[in-house]
N, C-alpha and C positions, 0 to 999 in steps of 0.2 A: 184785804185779801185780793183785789181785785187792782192792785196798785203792780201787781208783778206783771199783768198781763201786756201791757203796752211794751215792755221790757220784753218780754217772750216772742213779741212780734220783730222786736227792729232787729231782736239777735236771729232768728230763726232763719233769716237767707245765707246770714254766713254759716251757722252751723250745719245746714244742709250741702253747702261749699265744701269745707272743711272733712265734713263724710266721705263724700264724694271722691273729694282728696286722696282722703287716706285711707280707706277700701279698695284693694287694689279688683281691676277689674279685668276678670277673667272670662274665656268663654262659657257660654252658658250652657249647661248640660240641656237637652230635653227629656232623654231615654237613657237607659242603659247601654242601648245595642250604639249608641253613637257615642258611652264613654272613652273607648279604646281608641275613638279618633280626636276625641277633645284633650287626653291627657297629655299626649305629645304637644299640642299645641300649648297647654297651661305650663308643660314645664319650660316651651322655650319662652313664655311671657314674665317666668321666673330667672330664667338666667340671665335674659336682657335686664332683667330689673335690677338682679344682684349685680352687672356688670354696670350700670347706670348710679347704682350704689355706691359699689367698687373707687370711680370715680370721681364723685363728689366725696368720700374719701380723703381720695389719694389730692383733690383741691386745698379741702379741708386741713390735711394736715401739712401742708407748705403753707399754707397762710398760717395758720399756729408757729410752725416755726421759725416764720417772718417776725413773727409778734413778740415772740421770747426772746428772738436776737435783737430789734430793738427797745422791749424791754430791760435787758441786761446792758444795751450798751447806755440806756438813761441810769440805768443807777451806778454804772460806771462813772458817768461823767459827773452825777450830784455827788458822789464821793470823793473825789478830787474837789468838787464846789465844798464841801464839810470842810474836808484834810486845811484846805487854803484859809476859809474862814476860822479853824481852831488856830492857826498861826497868826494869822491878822489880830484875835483877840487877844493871844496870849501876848502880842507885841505889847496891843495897850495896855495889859496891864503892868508889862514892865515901866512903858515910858510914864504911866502913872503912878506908880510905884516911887522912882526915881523925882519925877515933879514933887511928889509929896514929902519926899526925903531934902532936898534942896529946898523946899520952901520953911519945913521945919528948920534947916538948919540957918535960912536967915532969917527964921522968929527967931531965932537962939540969941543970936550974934546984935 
């Protein structure tokens, strides 16, 4: 039992990190009579947020579409590598074909 707790220790500064992180932090009420001035401020600590959002986003989704345009053009280009190598084989197995028809035909002879 007592095997978890060194483990609880070395994770515990990031997890408190990681909270911190992602708790987003807002002003701090104290009273009532001071919510009506804290709530304008929370909401513009929300619209910077969502606009900071917004934009990782709108990063986010050009680089994804970077990523699909050079993935399409790799399997583009390994499909023409297929198309050439299904022709290159079928070659050999004519010229082997034909080898094996001429050599049968001077066993014959």
């Amino acid at each position: 039992m007592a095997a978890w707790i060194p483990a609880l220790k070395a994770i515990l500064p990031y997890v408190t990190q990681i909270v911190t992180a992602a708790i987003p932090v807002f002003t701090i009420r104290s009273d009532q009579s001071k919510a009506a001035e804290v709530i304008p401020k929370q909401i513009q600590e929300l619209q910077s947020a969502v606009t900071r959002n917004t934009e990782s986003l709108k990063v986010l989704a050009d680089q994804l579409q970077q990523v699909i345009t050079s993935v399409d053009a790799g399997a583009l280009a390994i499909e023409r590598e297929m198309q050439a190598s299904k022709r290159l084989s079928i070659l050999a197995i004519v010229v082997a074909v034909v080898a094996m028809l001429v050599s049968i035909d001077t066993w014959l002879r």
